[in-house]
Biotite code that builds the C-alpha atoms (Angstrom):
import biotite.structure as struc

atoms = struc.array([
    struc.Atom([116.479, 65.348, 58.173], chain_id="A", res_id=1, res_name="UNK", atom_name="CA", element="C"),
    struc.Atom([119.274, 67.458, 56.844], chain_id="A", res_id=2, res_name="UNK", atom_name="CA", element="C"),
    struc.Atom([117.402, 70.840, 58.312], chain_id="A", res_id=3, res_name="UNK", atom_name="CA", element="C"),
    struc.Atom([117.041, 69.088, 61.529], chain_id="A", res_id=4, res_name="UNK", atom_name="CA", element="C"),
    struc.Atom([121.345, 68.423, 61.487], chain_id="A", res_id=5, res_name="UNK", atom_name="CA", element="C"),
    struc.Atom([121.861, 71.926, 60.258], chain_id="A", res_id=6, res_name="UNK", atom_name="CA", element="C"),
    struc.Atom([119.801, 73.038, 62.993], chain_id="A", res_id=7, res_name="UNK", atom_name="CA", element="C"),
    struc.Atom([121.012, 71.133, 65.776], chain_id="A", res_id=8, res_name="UNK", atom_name="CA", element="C"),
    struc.Atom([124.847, 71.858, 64.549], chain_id="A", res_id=9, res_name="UNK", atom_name="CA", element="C"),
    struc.Atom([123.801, 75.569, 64.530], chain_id="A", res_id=10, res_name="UNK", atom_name="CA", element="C"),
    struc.Atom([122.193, 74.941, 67.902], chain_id="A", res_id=11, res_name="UNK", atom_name="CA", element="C"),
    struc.Atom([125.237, 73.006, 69.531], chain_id="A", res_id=12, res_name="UNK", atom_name="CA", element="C"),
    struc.Atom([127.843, 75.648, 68.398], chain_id="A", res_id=13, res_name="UNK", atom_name="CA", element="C"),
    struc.Atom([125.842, 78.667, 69.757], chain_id="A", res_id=14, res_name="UNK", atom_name="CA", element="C"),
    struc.Atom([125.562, 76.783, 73.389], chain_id="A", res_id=15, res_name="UNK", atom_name="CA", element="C"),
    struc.Atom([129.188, 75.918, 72.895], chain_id="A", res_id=16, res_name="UNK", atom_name="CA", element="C"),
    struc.Atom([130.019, 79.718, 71.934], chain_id="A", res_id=17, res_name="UNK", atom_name="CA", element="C"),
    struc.Atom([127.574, 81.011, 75.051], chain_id="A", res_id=18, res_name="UNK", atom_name="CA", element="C"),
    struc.Atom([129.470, 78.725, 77.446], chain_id="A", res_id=19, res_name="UNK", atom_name="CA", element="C"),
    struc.Atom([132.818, 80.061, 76.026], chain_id="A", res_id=20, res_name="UNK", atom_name="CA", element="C"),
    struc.Atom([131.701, 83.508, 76.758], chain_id="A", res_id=21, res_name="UNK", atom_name="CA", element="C"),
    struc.Atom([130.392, 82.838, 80.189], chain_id="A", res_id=22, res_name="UNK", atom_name="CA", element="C"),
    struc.Atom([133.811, 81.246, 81.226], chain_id="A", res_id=23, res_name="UNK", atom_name="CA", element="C"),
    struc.Atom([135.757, 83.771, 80.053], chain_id="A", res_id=24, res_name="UNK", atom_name="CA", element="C"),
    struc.Atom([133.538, 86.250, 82.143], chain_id="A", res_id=25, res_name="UNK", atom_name="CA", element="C"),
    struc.Atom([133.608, 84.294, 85.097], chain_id="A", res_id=26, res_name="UNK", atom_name="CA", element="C"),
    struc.Atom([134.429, 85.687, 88.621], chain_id="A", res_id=27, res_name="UNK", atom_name="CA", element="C"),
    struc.Atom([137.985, 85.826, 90.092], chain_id="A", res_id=28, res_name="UNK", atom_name="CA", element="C"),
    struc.Atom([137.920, 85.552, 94.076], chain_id="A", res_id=29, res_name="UNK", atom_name="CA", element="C"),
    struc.Atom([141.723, 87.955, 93.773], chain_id="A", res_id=30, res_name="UNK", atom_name="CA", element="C"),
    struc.Atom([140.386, 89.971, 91.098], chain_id="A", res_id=31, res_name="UNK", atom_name="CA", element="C"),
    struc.Atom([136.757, 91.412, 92.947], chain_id="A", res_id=32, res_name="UNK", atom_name="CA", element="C"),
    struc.Atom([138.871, 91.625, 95.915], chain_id="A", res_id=33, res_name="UNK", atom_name="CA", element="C"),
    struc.Atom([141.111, 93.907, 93.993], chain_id="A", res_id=34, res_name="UNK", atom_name="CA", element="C"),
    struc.Atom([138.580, 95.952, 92.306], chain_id="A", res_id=35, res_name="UNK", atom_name="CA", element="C"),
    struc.Atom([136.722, 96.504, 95.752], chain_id="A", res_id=36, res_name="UNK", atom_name="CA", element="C"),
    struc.Atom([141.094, 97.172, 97.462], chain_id="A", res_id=37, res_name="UNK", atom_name="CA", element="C"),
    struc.Atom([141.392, 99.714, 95.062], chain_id="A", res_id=38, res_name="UNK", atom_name="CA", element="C"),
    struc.Atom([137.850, 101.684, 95.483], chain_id="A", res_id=39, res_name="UNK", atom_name="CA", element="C"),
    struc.Atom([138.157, 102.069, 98.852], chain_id="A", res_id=40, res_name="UNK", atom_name="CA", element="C"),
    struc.Atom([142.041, 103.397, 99.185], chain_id="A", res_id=41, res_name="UNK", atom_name="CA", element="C"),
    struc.Atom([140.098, 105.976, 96.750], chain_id="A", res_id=42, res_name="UNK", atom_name="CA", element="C"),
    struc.Atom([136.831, 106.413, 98.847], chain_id="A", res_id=43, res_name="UNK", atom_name="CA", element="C"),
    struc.Atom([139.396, 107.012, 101.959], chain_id="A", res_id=44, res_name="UNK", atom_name="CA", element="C"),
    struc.Atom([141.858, 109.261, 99.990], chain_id="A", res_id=45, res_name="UNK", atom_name="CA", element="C"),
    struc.Atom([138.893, 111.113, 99.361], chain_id="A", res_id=46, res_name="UNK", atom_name="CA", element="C"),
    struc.Atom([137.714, 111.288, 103.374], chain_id="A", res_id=47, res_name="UNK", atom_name="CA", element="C"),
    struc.Atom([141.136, 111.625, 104.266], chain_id="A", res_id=48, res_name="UNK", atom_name="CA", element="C"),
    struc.Atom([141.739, 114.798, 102.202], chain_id="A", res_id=49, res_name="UNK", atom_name="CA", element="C"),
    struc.Atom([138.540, 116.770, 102.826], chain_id="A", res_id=50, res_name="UNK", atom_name="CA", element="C"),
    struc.Atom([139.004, 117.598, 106.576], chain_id="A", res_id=51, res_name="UNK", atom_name="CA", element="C"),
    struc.Atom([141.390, 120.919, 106.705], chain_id="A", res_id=52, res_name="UNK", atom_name="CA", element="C"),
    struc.Atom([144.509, 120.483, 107.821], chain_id="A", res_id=53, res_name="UNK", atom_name="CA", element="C"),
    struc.Atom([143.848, 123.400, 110.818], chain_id="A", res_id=54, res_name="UNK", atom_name="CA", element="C"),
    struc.Atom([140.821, 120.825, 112.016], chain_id="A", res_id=55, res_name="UNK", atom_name="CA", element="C"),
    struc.Atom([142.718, 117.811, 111.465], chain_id="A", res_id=56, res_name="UNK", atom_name="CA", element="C"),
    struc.Atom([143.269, 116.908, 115.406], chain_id="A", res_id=57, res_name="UNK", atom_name="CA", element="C"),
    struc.Atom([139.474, 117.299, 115.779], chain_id="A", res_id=58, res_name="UNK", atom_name="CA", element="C"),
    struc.Atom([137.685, 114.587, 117.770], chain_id="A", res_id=59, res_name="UNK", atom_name="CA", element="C"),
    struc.Atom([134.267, 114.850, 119.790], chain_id="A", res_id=60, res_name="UNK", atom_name="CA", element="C"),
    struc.Atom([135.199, 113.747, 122.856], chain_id="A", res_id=61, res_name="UNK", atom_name="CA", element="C"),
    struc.Atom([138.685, 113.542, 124.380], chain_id="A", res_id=62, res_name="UNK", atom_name="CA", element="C"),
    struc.Atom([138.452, 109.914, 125.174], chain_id="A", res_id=63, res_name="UNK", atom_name="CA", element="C"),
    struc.Atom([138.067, 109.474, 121.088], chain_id="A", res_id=64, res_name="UNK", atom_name="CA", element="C"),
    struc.Atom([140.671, 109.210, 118.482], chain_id="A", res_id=65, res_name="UNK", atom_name="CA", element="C"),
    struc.Atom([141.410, 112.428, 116.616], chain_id="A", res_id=66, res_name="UNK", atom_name="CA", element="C"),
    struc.Atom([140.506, 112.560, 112.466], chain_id="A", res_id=67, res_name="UNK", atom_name="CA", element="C"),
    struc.Atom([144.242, 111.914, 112.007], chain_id="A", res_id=68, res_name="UNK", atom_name="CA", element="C"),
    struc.Atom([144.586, 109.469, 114.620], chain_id="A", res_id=69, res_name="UNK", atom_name="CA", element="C"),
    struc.Atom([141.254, 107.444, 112.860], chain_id="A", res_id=70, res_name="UNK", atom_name="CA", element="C"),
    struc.Atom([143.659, 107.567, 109.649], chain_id="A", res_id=71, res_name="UNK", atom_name="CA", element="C"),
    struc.Atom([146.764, 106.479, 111.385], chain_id="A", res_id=72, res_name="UNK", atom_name="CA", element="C"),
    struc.Atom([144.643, 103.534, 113.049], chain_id="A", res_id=73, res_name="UNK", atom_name="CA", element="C"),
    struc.Atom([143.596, 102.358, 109.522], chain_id="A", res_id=74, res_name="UNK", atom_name="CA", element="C"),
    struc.Atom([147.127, 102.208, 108.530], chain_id="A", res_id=75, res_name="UNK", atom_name="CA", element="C"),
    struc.Atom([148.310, 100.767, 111.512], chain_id="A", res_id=76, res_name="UNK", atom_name="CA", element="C"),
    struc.Atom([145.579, 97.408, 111.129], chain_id="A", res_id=77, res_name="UNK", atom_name="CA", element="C"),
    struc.Atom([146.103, 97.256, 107.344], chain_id="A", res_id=78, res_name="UNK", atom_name="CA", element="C"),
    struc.Atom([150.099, 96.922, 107.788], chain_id="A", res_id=79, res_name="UNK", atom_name="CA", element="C"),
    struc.Atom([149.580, 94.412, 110.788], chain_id="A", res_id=80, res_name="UNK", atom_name="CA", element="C"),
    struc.Atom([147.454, 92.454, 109.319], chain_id="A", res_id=81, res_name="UNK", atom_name="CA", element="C"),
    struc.Atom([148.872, 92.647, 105.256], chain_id="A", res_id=82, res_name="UNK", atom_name="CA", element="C"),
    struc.Atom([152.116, 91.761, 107.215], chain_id="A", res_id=83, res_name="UNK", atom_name="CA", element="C"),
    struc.Atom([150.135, 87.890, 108.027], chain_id="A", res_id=84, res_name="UNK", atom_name="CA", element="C"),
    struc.Atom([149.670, 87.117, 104.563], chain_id="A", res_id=85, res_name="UNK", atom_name="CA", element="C"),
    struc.Atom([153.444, 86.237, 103.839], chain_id="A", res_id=86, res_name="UNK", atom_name="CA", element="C"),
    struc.Atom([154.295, 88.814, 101.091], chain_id="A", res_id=87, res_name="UNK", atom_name="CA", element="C"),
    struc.Atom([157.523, 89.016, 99.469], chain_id="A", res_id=88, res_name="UNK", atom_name="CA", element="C"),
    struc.Atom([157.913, 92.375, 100.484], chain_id="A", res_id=89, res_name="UNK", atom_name="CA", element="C"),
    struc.Atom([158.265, 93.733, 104.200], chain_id="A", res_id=90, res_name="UNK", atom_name="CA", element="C"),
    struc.Atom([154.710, 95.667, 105.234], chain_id="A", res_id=91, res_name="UNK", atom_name="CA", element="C"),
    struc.Atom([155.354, 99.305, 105.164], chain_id="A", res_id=92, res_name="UNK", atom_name="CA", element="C"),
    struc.Atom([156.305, 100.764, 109.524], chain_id="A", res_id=93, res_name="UNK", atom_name="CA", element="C"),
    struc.Atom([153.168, 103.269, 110.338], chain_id="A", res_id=94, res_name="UNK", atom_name="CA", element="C"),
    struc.Atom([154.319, 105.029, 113.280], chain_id="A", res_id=95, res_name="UNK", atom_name="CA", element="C"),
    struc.Atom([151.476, 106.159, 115.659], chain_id="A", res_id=96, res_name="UNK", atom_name="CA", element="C"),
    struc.Atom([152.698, 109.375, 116.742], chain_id="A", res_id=97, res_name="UNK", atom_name="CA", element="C"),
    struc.Atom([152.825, 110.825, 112.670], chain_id="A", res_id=98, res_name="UNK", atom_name="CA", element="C"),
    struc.Atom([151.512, 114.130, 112.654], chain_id="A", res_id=99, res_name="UNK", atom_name="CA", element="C"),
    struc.Atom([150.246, 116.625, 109.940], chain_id="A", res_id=100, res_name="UNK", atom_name="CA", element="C"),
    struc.Atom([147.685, 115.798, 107.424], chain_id="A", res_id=101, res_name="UNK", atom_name="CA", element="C"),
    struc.Atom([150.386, 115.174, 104.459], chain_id="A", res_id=102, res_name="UNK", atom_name="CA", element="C"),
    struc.Atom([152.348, 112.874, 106.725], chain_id="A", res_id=103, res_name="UNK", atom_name="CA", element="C"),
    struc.Atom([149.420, 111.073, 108.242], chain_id="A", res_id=104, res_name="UNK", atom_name="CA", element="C"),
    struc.Atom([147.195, 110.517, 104.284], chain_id="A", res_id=105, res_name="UNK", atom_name="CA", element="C"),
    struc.Atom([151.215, 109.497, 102.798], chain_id="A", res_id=106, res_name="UNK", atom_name="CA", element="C"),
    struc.Atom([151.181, 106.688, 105.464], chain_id="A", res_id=107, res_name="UNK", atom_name="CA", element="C"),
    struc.Atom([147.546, 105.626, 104.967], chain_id="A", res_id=108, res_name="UNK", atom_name="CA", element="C"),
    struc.Atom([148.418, 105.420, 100.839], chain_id="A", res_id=109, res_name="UNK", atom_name="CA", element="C"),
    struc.Atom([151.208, 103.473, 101.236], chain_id="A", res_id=110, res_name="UNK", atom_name="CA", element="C"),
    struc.Atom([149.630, 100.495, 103.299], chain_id="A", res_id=111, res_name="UNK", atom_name="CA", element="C"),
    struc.Atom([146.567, 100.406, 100.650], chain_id="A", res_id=112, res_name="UNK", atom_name="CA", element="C"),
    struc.Atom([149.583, 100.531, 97.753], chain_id="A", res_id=113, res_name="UNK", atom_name="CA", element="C"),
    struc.Atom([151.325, 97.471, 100.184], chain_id="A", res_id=114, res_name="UNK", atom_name="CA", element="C"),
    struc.Atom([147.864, 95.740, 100.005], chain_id="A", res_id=115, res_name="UNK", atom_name="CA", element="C"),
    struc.Atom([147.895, 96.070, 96.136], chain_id="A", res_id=116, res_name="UNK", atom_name="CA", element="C"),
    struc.Atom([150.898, 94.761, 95.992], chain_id="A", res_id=117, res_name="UNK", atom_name="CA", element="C"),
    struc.Atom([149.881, 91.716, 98.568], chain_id="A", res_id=118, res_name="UNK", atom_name="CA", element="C"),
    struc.Atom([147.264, 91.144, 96.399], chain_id="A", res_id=119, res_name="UNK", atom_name="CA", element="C"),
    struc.Atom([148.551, 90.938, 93.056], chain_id="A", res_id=120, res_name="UNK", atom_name="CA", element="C"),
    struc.Atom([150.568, 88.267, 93.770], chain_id="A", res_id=121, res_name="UNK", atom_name="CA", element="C"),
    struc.Atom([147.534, 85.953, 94.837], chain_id="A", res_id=122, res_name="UNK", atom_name="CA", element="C"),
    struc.Atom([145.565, 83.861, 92.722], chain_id="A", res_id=123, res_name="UNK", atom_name="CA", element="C"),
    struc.Atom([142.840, 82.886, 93.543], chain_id="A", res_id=124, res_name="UNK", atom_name="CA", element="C"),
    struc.Atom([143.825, 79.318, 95.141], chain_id="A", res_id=125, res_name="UNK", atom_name="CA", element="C"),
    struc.Atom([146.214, 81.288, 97.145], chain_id="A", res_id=126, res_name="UNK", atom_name="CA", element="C"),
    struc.Atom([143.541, 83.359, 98.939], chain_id="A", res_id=127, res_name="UNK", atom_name="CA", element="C"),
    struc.Atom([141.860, 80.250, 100.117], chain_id="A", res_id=128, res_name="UNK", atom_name="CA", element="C"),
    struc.Atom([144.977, 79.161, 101.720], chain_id="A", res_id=129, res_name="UNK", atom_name="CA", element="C"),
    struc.Atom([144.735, 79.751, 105.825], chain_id="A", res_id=130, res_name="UNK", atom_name="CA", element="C"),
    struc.Atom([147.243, 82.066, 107.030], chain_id="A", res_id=131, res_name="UNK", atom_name="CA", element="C"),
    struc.Atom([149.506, 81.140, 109.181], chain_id="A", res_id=132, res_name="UNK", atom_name="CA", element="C"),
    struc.Atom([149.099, 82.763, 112.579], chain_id="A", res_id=133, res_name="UNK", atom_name="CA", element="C"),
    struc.Atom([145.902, 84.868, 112.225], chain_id="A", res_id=134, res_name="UNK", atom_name="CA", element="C"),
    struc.Atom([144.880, 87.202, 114.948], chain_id="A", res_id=135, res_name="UNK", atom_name="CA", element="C"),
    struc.Atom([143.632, 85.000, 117.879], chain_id="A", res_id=136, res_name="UNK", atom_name="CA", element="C"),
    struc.Atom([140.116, 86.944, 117.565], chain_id="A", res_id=137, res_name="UNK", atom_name="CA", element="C"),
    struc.Atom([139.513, 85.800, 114.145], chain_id="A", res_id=138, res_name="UNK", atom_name="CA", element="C"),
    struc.Atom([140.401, 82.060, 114.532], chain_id="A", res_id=139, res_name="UNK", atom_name="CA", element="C"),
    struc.Atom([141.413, 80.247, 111.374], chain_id="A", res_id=140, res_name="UNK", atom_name="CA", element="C"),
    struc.Atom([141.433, 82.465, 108.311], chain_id="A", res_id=141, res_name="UNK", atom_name="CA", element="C"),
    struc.Atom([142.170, 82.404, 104.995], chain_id="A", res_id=142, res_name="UNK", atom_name="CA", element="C"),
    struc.Atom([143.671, 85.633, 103.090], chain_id="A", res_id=143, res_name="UNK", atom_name="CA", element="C"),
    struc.Atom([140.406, 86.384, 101.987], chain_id="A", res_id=144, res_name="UNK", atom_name="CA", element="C"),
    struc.Atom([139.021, 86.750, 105.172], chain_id="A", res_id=145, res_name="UNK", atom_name="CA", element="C"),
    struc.Atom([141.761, 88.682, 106.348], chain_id="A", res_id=146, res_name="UNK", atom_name="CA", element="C"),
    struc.Atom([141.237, 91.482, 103.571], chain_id="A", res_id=147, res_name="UNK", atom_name="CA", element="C"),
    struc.Atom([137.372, 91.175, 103.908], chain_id="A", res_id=148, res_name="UNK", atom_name="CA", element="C"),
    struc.Atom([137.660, 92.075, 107.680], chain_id="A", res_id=149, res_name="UNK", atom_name="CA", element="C"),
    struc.Atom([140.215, 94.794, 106.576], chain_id="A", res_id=150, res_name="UNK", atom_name="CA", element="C"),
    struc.Atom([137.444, 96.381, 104.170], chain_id="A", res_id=151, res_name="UNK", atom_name="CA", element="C"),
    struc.Atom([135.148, 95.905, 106.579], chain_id="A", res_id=152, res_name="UNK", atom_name="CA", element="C"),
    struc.Atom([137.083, 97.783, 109.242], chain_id="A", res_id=153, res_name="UNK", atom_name="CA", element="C"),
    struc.Atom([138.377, 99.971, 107.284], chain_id="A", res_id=154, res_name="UNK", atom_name="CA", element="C"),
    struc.Atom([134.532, 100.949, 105.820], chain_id="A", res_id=155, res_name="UNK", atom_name="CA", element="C"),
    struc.Atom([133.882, 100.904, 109.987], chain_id="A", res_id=156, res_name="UNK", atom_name="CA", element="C"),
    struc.Atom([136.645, 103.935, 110.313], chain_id="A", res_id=157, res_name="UNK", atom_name="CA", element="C"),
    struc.Atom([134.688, 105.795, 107.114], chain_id="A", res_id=158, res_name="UNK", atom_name="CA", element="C"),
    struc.Atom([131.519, 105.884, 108.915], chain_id="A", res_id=159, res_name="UNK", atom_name="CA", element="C"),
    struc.Atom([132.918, 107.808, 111.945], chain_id="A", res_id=160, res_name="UNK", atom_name="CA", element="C"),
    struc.Atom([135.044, 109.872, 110.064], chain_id="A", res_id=161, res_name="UNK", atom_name="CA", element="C"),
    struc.Atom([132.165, 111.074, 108.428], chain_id="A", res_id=162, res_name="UNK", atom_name="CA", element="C"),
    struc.Atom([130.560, 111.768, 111.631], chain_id="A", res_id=163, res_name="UNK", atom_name="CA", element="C"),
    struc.Atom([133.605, 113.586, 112.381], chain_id="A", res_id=164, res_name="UNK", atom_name="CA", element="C"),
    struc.Atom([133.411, 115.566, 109.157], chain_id="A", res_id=165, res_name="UNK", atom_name="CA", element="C"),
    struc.Atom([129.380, 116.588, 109.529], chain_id="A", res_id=166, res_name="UNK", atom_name="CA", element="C"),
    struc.Atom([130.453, 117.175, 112.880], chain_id="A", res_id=167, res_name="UNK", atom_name="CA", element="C"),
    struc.Atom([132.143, 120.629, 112.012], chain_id="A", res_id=168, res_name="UNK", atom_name="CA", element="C"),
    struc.Atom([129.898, 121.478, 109.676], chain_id="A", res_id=169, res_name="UNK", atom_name="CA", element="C"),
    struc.Atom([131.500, 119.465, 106.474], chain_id="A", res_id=170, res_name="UNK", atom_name="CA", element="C"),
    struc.Atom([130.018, 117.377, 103.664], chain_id="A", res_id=171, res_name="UNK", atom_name="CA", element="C"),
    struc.Atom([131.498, 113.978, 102.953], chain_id="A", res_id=172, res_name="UNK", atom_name="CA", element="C"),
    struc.Atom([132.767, 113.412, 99.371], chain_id="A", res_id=173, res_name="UNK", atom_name="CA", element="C"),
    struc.Atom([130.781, 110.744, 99.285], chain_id="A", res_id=174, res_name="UNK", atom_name="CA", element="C"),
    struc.Atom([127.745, 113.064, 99.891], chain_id="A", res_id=175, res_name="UNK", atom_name="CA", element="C"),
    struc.Atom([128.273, 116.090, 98.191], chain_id="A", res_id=176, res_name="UNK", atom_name="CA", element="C"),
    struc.Atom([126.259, 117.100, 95.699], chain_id="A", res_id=177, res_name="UNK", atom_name="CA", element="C"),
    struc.Atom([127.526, 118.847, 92.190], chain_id="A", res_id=178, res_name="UNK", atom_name="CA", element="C"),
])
């Protein structure tokens, strides 16, 4: 009887011990959204940077956006919609008509910094609140939404701009090989 205690003591504390470990490894809704924030403003530093600056007005077509102009129009949604989410601090101005490759990549950087700021002062009850006025094409949206559709656009821009980039005759980072 006293093996069968010891062993069901021993038994209890490892469960107890497990389920300790599990909750202190448990997902955070504003933490993955962080982590996935902060790869991509690194993926599209990356995309931004490896068109030359003497090709950076390159587009296919003329009714198409230029490479610069798909970077300025990444900046231009983030700010918008980072500016819904009610930060303490103004969203950064992206003008559309920036030019040059330094200007254009500075203004892409500092929405995705804005965003990291946004979204390190959310918990994650805070990203399930709805935001306030959301853009009429979304309906009602919580601040998770509104970053997941800015990943997803902004993963949208990516996949052209790698187009653009094989386009004249380039390799994107995310394809080069060592």
């Amino acid at each position: 009887m006293i093996r069968f205690a010891r062993t069901m003591a021993l038994v209890c504390a490892l469960g107890l011990l497990t389920s300790a470990g599990l909750a202190a490894q448990s997902a955070s809704l504003q933490a993955e959204m962080l982590r996935d924030w902060t790869a991509l403003q690194a993926t599209m530093a990356k995309i931004a940077a490896e068109m030359p600056e003497d090709t950076f007005s390159y587009k296919p077509t003329p009714p198409q956006r230029d490479y610069g102009q798909q970077i300025l129009h990444v900046a231009q949604i983030n700010a918008r919609f980072l500016g819904m989410l009610g930060a303490s601090a103004p969203a950064p101005t992206v003008d559309p008509k920036t030019t040059g490759k330094a200007a254009i990549i500075k203004v892409m950087d500092d929405t995705f910094a804005y965003g990291t700021a946004v979204l390190k002062q959310q918990t994650d009850q805070t990203m399930l609140q709805e935001v306030a006025n959301p853009p009429a094409f979304l309906g009602p949206s919580t601040r998770a939404r509104m970053f997941t559709f800015l990943i997803g656009h902004t993963w949208d821009i990516y996949g052209q701009m790698a187009v653009y980039l094989r386009l004249t005759d380039l390799v994107p980072p995310a394809s080069q090989r060592p």
